[in-house]
GULUM-938732 format. One record per residue: residue in one letter; z, x, y of N, C-alpha, C in turn; residue number from 1. Coordinates in nm, 3 decimals. Each point is the difference from the previous one (the first is absolute). Layout:
- aa_n.Z_n.X_n.Y_ca.Z_ca.X_ca.Y_c.Z_c.X_c.Y_i
- a_Z_X_Y_Z_X_Y_Z_X_Y_NUM
...
//
This chain:
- aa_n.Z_n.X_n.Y_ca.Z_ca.X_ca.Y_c.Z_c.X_c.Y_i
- x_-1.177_-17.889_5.552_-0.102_0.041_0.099_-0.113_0.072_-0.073_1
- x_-0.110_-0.051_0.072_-0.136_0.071_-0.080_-0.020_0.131_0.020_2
- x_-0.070_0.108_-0.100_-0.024_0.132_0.051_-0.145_-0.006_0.008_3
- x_-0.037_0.114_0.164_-0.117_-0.006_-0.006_-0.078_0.106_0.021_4
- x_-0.100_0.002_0.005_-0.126_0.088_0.021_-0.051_0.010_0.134_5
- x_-0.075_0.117_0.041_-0.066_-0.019_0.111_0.034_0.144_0.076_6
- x_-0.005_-0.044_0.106_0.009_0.079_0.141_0.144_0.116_-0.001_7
- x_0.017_0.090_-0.006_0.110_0.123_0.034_0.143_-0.070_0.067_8
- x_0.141_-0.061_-0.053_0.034_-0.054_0.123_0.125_0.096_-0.007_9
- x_0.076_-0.050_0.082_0.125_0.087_0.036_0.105_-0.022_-0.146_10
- x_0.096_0.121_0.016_0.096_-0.025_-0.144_0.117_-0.084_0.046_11
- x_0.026_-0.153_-0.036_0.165_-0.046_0.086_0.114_0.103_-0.095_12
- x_0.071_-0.063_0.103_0.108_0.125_-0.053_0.180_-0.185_-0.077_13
- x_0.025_0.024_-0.108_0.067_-0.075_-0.008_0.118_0.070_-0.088_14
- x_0.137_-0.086_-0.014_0.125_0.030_-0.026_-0.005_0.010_-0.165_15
- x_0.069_0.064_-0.094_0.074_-0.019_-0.109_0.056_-0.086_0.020_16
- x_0.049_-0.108_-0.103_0.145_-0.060_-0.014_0.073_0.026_-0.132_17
- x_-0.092_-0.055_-0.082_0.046_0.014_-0.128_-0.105_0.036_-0.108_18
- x_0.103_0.117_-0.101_-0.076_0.031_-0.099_-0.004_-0.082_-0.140_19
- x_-0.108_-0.049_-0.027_-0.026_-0.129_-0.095_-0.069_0.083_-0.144_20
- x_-0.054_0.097_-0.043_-0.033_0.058_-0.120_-0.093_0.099_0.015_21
- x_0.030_0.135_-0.083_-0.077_0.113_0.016_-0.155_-0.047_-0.079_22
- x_-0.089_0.065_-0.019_-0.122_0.012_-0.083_0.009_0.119_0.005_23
- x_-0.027_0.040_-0.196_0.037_0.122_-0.078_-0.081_-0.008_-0.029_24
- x_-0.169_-0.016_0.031_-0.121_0.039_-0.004_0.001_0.119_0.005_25
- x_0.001_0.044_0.095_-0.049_0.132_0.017_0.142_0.108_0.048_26
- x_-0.008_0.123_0.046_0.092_0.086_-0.040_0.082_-0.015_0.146_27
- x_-0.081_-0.033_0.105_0.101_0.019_0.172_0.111_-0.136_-0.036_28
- x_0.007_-0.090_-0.062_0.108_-0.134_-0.028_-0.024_-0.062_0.130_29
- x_-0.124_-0.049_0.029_-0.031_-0.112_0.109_0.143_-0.110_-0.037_30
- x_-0.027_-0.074_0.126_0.116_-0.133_-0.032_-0.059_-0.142_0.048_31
- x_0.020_-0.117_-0.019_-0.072_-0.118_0.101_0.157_0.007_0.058_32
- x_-0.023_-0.030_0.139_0.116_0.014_0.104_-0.013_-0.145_0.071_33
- x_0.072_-0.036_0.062_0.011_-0.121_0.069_0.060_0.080_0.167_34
- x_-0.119_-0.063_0.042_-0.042_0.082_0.119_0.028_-0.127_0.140_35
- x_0.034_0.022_0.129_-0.035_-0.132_0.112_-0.119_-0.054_-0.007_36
- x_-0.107_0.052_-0.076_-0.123_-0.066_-0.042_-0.019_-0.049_-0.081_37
- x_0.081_-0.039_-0.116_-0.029_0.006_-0.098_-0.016_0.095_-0.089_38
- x_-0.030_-0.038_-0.147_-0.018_0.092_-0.088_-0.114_0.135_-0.048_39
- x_0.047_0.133_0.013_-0.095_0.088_-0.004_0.044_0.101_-0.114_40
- x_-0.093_0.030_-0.062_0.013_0.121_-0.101_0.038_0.152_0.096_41
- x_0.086_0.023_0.026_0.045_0.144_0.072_-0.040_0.148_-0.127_42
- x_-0.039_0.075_0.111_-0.020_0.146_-0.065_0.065_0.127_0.093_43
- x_0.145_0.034_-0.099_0.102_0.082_0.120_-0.055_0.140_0.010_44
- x_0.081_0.035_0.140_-0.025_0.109_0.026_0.058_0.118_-0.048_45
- x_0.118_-0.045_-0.087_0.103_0.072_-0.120_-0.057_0.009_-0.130_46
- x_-0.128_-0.042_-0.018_-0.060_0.028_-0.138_-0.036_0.150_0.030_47
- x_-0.021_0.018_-0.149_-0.050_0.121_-0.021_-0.129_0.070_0.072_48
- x_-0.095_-0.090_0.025_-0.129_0.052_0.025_0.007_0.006_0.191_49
- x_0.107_-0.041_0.073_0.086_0.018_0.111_-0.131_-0.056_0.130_50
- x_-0.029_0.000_0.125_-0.007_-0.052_0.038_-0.178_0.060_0.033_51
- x_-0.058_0.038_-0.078_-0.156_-0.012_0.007_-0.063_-0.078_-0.042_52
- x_0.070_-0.054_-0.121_-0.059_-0.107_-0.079_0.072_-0.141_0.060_53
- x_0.045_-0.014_0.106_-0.018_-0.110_0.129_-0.089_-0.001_0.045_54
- x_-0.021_0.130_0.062_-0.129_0.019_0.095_-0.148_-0.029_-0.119_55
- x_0.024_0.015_-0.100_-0.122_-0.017_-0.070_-0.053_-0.164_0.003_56
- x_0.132_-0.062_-0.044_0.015_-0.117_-0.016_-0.065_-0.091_0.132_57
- x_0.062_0.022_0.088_-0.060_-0.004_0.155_-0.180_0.016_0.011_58
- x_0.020_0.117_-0.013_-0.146_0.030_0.041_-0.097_-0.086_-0.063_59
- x_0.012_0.019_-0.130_-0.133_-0.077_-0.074_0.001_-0.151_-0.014_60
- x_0.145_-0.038_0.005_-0.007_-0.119_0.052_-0.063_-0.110_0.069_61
- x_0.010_0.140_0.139_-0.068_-0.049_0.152_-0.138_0.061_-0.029_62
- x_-0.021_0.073_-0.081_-0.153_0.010_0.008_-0.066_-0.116_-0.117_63
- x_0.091_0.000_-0.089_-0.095_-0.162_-0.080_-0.004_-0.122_0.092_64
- x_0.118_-0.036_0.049_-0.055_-0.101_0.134_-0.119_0.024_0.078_65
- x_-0.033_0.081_0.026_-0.105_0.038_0.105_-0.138_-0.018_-0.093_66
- x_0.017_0.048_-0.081_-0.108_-0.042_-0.129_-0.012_-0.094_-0.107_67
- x_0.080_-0.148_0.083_0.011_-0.127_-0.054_0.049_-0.023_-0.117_68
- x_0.066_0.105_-0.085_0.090_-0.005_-0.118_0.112_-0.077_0.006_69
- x_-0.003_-0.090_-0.092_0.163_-0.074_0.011_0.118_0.089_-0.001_70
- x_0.125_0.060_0.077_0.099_0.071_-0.018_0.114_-0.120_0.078_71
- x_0.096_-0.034_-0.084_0.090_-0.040_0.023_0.071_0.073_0.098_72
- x_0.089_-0.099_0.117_0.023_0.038_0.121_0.086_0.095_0.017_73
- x_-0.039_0.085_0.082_0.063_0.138_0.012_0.154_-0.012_0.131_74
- x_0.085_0.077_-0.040_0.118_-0.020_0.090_0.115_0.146_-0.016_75
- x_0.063_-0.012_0.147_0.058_0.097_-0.047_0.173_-0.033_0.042_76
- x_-0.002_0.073_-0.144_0.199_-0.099_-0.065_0.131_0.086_0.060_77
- x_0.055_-0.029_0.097_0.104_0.075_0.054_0.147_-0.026_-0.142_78
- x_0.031_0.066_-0.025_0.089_0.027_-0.100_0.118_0.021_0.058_79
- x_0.127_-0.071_0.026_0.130_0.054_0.076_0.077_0.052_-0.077_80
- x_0.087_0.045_0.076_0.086_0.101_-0.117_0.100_-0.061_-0.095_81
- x_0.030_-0.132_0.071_0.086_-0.074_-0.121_-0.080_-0.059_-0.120_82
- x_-0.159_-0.058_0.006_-0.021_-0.014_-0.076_0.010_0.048_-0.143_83
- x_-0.017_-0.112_-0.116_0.019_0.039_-0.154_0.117_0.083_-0.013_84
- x_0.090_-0.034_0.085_0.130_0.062_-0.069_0.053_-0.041_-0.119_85
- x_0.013_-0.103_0.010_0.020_-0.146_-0.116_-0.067_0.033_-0.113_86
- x_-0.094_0.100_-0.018_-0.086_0.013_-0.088_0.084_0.076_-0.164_87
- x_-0.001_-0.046_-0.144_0.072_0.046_-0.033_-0.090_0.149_-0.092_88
- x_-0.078_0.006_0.012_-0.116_0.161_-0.045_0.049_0.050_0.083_89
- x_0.065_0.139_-0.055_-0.011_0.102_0.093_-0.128_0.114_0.005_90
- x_-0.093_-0.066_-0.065_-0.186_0.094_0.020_0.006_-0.103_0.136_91
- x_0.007_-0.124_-0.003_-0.096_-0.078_0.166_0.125_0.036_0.074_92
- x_0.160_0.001_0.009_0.076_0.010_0.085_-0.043_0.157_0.055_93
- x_-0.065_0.102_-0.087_-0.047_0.120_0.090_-0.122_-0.025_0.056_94
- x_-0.053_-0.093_-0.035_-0.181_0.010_0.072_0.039_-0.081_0.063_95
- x_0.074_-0.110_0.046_0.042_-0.052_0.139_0.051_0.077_0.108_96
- x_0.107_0.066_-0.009_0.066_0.105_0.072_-0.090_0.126_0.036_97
- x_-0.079_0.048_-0.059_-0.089_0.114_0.055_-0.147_-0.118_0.065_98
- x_0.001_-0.128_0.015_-0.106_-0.042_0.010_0.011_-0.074_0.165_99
- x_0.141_0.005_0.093_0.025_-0.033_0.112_-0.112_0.040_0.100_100
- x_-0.026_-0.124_0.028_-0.121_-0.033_0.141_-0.112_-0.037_-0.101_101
- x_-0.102_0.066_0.071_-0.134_-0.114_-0.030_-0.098_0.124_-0.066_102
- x_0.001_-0.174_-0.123_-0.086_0.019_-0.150_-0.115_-0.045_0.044_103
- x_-0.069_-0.052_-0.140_-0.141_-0.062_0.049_0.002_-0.150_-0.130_104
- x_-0.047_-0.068_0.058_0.002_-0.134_-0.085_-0.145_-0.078_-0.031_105
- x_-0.024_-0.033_-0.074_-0.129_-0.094_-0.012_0.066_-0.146_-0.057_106
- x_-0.079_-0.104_0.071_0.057_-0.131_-0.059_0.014_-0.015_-0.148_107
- x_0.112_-0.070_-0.022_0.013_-0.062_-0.144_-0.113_-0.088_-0.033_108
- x_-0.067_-0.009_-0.133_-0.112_-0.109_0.001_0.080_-0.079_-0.107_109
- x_0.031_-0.094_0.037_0.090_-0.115_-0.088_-0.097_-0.053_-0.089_110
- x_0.012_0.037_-0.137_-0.127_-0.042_-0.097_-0.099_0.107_-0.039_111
- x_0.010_0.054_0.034_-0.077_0.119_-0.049_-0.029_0.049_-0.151_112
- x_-0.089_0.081_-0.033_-0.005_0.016_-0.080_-0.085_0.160_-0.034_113
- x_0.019_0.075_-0.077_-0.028_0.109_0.013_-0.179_-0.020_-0.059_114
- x_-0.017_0.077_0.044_-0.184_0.047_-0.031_-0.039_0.047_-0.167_115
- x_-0.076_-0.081_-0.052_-0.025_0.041_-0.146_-0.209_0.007_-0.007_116
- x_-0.001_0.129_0.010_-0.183_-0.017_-0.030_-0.076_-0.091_-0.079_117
- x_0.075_-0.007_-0.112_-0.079_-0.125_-0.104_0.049_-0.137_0.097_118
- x_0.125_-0.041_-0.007_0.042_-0.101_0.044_-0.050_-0.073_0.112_119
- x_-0.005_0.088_0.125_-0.002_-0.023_0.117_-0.160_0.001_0.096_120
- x_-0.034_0.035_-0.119_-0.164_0.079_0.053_-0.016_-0.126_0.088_121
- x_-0.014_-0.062_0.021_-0.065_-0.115_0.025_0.028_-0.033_0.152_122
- x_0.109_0.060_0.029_0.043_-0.038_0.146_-0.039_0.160_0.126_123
- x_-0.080_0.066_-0.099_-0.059_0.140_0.040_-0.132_-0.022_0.053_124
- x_-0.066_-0.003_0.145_-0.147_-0.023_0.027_-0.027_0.164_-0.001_125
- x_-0.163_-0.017_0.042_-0.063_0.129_-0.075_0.093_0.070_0.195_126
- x_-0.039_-0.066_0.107_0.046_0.039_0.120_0.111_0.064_-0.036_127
- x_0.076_-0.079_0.002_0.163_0.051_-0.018_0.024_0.140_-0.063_128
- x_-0.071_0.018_-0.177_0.026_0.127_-0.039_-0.058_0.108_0.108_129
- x_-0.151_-0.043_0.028_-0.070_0.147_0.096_0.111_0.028_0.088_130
- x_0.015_-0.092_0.075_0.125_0.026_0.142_0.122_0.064_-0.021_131
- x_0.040_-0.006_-0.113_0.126_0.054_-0.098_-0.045_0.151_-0.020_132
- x_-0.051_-0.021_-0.102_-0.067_0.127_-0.041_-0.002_0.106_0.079_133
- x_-0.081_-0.024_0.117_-0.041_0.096_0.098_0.111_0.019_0.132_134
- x_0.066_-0.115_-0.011_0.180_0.066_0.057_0.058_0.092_-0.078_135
- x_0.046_-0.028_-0.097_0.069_0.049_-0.135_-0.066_0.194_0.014_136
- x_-0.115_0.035_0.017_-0.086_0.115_0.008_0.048_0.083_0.148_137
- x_-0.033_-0.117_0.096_0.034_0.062_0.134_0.144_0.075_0.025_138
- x_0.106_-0.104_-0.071_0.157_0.051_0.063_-0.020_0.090_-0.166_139
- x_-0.018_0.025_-0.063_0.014_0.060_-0.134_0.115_-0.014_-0.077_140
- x_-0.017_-0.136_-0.055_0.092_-0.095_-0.027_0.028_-0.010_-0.151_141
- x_0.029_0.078_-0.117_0.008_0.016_-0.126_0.101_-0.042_-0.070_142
- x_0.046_-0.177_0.045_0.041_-0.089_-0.048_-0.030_-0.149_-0.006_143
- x_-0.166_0.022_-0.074_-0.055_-0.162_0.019_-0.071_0.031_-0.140_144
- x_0.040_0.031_-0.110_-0.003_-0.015_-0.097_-0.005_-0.077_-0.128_145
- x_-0.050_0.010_-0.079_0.028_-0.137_-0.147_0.149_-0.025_-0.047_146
- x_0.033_0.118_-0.006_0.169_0.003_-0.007_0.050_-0.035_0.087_147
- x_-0.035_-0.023_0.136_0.115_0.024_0.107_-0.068_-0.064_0.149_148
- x_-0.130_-0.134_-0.028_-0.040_-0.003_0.101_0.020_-0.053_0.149_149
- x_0.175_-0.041_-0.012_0.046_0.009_0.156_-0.054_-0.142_0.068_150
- x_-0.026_-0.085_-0.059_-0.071_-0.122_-0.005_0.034_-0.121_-0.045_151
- x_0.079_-0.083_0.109_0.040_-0.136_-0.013_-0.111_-0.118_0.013_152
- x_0.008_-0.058_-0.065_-0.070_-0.180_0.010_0.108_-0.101_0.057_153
- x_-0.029_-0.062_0.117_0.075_-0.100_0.075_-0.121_-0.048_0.041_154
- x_0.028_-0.163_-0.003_-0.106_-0.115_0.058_-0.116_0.054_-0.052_155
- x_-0.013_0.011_-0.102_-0.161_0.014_-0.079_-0.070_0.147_0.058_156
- x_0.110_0.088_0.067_-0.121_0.118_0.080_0.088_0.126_-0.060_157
- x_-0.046_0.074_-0.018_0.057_0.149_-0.020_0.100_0.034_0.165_158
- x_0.089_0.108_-0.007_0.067_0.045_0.128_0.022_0.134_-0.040_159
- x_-0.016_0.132_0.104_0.050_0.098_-0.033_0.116_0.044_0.013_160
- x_0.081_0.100_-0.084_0.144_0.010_0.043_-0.032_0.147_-0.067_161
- x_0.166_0.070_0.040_0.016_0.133_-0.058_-0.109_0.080_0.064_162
- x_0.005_0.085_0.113_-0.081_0.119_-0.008_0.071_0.113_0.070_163
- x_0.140_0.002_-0.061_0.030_0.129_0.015_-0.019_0.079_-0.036_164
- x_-0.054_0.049_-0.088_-0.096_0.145_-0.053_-0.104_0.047_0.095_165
- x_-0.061_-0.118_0.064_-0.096_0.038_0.088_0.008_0.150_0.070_166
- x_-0.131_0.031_0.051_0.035_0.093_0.117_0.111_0.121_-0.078_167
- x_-0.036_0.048_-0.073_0.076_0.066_-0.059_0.059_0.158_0.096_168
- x_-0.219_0.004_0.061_0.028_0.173_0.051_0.107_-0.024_0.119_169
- x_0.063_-0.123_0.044_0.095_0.028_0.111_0.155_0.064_-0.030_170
- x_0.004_-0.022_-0.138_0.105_0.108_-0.033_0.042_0.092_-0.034_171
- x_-0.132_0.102_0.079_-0.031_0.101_-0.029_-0.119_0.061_0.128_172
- x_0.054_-0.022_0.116_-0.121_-0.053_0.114_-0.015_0.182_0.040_173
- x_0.070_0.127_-0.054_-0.046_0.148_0.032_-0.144_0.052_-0.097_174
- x_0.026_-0.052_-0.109_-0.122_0.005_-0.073_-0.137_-0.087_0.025_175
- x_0.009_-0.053_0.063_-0.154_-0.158_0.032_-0.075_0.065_0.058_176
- x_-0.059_0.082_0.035_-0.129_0.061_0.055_-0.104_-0.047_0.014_177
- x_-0.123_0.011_0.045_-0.089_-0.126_0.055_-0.089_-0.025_-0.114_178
- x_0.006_0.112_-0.115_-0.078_-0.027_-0.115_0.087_-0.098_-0.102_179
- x_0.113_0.010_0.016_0.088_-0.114_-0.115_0.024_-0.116_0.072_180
- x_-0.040_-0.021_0.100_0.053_-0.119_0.106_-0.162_-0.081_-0.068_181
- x_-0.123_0.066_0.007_-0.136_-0.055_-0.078_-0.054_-0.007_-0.096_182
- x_0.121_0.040_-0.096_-0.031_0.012_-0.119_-0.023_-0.147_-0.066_183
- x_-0.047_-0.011_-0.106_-0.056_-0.109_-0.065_0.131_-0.027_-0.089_184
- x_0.026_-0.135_-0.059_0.085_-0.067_-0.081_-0.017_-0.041_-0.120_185
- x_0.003_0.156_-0.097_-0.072_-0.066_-0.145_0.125_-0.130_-0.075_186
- x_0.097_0.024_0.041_0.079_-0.125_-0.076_-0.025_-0.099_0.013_187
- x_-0.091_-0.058_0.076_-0.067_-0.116_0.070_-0.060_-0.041_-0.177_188
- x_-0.030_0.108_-0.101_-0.082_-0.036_-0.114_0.100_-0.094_-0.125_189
- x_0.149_-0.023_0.099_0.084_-0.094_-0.084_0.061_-0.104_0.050_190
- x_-0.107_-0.045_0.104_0.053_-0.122_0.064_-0.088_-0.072_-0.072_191
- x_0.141_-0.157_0.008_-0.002_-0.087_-0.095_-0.147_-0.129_0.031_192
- x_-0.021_0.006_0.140_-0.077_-0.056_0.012_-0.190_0.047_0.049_193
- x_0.038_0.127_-0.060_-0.166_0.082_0.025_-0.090_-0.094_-0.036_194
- x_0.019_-0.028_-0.135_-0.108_-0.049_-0.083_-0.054_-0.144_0.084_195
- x_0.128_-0.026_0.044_-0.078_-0.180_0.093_-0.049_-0.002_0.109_196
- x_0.007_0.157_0.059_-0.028_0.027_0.166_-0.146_0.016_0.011_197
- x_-0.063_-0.034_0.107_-0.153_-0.026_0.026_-0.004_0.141_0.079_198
- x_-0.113_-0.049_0.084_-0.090_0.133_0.055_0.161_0.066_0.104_199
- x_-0.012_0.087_-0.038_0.093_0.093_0.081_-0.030_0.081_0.118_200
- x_-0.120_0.007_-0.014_-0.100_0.121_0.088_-0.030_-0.143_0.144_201
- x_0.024_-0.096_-0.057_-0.045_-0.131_0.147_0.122_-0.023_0.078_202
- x_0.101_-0.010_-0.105_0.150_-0.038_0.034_0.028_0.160_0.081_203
- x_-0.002_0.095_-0.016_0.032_0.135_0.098_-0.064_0.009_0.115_204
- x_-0.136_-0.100_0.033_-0.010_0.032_0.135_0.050_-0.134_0.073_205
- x_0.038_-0.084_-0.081_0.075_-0.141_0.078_0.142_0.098_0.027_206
- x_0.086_0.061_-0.099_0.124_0.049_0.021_-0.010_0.056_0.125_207
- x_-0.074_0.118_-0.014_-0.027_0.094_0.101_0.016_-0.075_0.185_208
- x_-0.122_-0.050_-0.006_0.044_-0.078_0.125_0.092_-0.087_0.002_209
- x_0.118_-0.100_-0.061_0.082_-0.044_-0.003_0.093_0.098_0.052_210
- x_-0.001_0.085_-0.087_0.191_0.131_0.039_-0.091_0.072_0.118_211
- x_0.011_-0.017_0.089_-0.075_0.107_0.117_0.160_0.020_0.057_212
- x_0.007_0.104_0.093_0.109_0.118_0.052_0.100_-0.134_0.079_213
- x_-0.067_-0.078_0.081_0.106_-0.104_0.040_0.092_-0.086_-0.137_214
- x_-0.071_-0.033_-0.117_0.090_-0.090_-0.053_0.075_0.119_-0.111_215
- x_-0.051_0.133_-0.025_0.112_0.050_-0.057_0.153_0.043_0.101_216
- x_-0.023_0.015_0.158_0.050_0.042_0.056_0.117_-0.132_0.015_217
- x_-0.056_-0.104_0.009_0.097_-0.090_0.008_0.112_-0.035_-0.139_218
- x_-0.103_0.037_-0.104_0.122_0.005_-0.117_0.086_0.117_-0.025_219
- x_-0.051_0.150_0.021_0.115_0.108_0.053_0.137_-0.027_0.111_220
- x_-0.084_-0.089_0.087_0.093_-0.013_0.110_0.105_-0.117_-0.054_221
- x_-0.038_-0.085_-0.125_0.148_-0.086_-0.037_0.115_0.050_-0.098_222
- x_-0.035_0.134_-0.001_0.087_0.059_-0.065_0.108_0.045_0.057_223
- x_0.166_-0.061_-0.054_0.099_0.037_0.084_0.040_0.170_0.036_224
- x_-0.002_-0.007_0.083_0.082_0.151_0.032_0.166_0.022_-0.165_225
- x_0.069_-0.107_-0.008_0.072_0.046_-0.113_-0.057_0.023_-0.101_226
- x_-0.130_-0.042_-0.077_-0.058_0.065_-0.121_-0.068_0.162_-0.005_227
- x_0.021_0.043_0.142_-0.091_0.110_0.017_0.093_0.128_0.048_228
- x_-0.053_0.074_0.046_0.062_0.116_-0.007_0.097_0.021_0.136_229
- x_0.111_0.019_-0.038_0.121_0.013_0.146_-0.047_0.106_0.089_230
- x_-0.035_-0.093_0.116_-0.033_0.072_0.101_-0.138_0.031_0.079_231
- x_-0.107_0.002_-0.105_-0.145_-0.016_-0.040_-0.047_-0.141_-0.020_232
- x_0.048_-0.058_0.016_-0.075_-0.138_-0.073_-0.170_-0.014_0.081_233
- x_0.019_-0.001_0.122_-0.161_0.065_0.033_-0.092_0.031_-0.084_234
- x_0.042_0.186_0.010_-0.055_0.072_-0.024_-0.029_-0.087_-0.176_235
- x_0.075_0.008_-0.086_-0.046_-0.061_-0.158_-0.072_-0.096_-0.020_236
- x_-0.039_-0.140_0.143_-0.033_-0.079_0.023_-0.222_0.068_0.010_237
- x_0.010_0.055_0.105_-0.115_0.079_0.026_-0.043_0.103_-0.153_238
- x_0.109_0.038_-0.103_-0.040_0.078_-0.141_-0.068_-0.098_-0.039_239
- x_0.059_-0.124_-0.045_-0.054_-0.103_-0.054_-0.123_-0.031_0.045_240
- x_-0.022_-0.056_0.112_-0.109_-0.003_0.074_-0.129_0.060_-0.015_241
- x_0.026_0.142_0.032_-0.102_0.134_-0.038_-0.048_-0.021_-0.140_242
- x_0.085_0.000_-0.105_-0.037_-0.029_-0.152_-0.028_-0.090_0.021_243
- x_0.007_-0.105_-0.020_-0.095_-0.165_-0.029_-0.132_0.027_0.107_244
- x_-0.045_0.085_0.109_-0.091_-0.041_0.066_-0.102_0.084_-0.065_245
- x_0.034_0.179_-0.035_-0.047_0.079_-0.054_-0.066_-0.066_-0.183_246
- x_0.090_-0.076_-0.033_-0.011_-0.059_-0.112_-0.160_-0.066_0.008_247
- x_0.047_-0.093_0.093_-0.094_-0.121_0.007_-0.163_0.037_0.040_248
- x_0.016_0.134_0.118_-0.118_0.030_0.017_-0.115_0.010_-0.117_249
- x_-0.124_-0.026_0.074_-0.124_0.006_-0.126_-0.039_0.134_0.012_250
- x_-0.062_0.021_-0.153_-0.016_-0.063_-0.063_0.118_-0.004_-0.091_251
- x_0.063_-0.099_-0.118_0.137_0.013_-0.012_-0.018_0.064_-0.158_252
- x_0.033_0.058_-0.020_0.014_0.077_-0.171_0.055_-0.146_-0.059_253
- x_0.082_-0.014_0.029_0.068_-0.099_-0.108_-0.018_-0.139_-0.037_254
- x_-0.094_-0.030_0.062_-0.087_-0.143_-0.005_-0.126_0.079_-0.106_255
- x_-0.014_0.114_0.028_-0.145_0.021_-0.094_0.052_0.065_-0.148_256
- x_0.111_0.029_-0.033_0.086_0.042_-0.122_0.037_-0.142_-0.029_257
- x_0.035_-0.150_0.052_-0.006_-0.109_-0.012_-0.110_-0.042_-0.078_258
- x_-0.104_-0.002_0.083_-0.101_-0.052_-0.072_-0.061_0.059_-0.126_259
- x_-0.013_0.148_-0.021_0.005_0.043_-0.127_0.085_-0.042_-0.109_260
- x_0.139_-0.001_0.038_0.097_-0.049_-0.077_-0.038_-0.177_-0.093_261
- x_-0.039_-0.090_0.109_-0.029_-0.105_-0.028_-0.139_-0.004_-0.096_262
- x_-0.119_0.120_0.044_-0.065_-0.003_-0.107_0.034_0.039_-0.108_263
- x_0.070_0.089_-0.046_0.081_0.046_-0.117_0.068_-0.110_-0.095_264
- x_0.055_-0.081_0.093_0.063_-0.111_-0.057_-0.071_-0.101_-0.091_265
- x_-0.105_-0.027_0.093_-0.079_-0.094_-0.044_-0.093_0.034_-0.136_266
- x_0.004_0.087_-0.006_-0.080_0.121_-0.095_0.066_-0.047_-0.132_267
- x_0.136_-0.016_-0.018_0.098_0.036_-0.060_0.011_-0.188_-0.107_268
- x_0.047_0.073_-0.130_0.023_-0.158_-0.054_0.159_-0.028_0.062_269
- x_-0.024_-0.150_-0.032_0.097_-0.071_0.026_0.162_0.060_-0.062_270
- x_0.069_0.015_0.076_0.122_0.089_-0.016_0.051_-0.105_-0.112_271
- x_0.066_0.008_-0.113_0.125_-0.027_-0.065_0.152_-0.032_0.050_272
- x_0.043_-0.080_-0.043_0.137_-0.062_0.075_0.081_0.113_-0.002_273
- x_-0.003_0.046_-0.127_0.116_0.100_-0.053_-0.052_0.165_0.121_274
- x_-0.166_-0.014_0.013_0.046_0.086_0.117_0.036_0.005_0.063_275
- x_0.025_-0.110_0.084_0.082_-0.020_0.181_0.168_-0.007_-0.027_276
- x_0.018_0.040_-0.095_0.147_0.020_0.008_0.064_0.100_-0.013_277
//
C-alpha cells in the first residue's frame, strides 16, 4: 500500500501479530512488526525515551502531512500481552512486556534506502528542503543532520521518519514559559538540507496559513488518550495545542534564525566528506 501526503487524516488503529526483526539504528530498538495491516516499523512505549517521543512522532508526522511532506503512513500498533514471547533476546522480551497496548508505527517502505547527501542529492527539490527545513525549526527538531538525517529514499522521493527528539520542551512542560515556547532554533544551523532550501521567509507565510488553530486542533485531537497522561489526556491535549499555536504565531523567531542560518551556510565552502561524519 502506497504512503501518502496531504490533508490531516485520522490514526487507524491496527493489531501486532508477529515480531519479524529489531533495527539497531538507533538506541529505543524500533522493530518491523507484522501488523493486520501489514508491515510497519513500530516505536514502543517500553523504550527508554517512554511515551513522549510517540507523541512526538505523532505530532510532526501529522503536521508534515498537512505541509505536503512525504511521511510514511502513520498507525497506531496495539501490542497484546502474549506477543514476542517466542522472542529469544531477553533486551526485546523486556521492551515487549513493558510495551503492552498501543505503540506508534509508520509503514515499512519495502526497498528503501537510507538518505546519502552526495548520493541522493538528486531526488531533493529546492521545495522539499524549504518545507523540511522550516518544519524541522518549528517542532525544534535536532535530528535532521549529516550524520543522522532521518531520511529514506523510496520510489525516487525522499520520506520522513524518526522524530522523536522532536518537541523536546514537552518533557519538561513546568519550565516552557511564553519566552522559551518563542524562542528561536539555532540547531536549525545543522540541518542537512539548509544549504538546498530556498526562500524561507515565502515558505513561513504559506506555513502559517496552512497550520491555522483548526488543523493543529485536529492533529492534537488524534492523539490517543493511552500515550498521554492518566487521567488528563484533555488537559495535555490543549498543552500541546497552546505550544504549537503560541509557537506558530507571527512574527515567528525561528523561521528568521532559519534564514540567517541558511545565509551562513551558503557563505560557507563546500563541507568535506570527512566533515559530515
Amino acid at each position: 500500500m502506497p504512503s501518502h501526503t496531504g490533508a490531516v487524516t485520522s490514526l487507524p488503529r491496527v493489531s501486532a501479530t508477529r515480531y519479524v526483526q529489531p533495527l539497531r539504528e538507533g538506541g529505543s530498538l524500533p522493530a518491523v512488526v507484522e501488523t493486520s495491516d501489514g508491515l510497519y516499523v513500530v516505536k514502543f512505549r517500553g523504550a527508554g525515551q517512554g511515551t513522549r517521543a510517540l507523541v512526538a512522532e505523532l505530532i510532526v508526522g501529522l503536521l508534515a502531512q498537512a505541509l505536503d511532506l512525504p511521511v510514511p503512513d502513520l498507525a497506531l500498533v496495539d501490542v497484546p500481552p502474549p506477543f514476542g514471547r517466542s522472542e529469544p533476546d531477553p533486551e526485546i522480551q523486556d521492551l515487549l512486556q513493558a510495551s503492552h497496548g498501543v505503540n506508534v508505527g509508520v509503514r515499512y517502505l519495502d526497498g528503501a534506502f537510507n538518505f546519502d547527501a552526495k548520493a541522493a542529492a538528486e531526488f531533493v527539490t529546492r521545495d522539499f528542503a524549504t518545507r523540511l527545513v522550516w518544519l524541522d525549526a518549528f517542532v525544534t527538531n535536532p535530528d535532521r543532520t549529516h550524520r543522522n538525517p532521518n531520511l529514506l529514499i523510496w520510489q525516487r522521493r525522499p520520506w520522513l521518519i524518526d522524530h522523536g527528539a522532536a518537541l523536546y520542551a514537552h518533557h519538561d512542560w513546568e519550565s516552557v514559559d511564553a519566552e522559551r515556547t518563542r524562542t528561536p532554533f539555532p540547531l536549525i544551523r545543522d540541518h542537512v538540507l539548509l544549504g538546498q532550501s530556498g526562500d524561507l521567509a515565502a515558505f513561513d507565510t504559506l506555513a502559517g496559513a496552512r497550520l491555522g488553530e483548526e488543523t493543529l486542533r485536529t492533529i492534537v485531537d488524534a492523539l490517543p488518550d493511552e500515550l498521554l497522561a492518566p487521567g488528563g489526556a484533555a488537559d495535555e491535549r490543549e498543552r500541546y495545542l497552546r505550544y504549537l499555536l503560541a509557537r506558530l504565531a507571527p512574527p515567528r523567531a525561528f523561521t528568521a534564525e532559519a534564514v540567517k542560518a541558511r545565509e551562513r551556510r551558503l557563505r560557507e565552502p563546500p563541507r568535506a566528506l570527512g566533515a559530515r561524519r
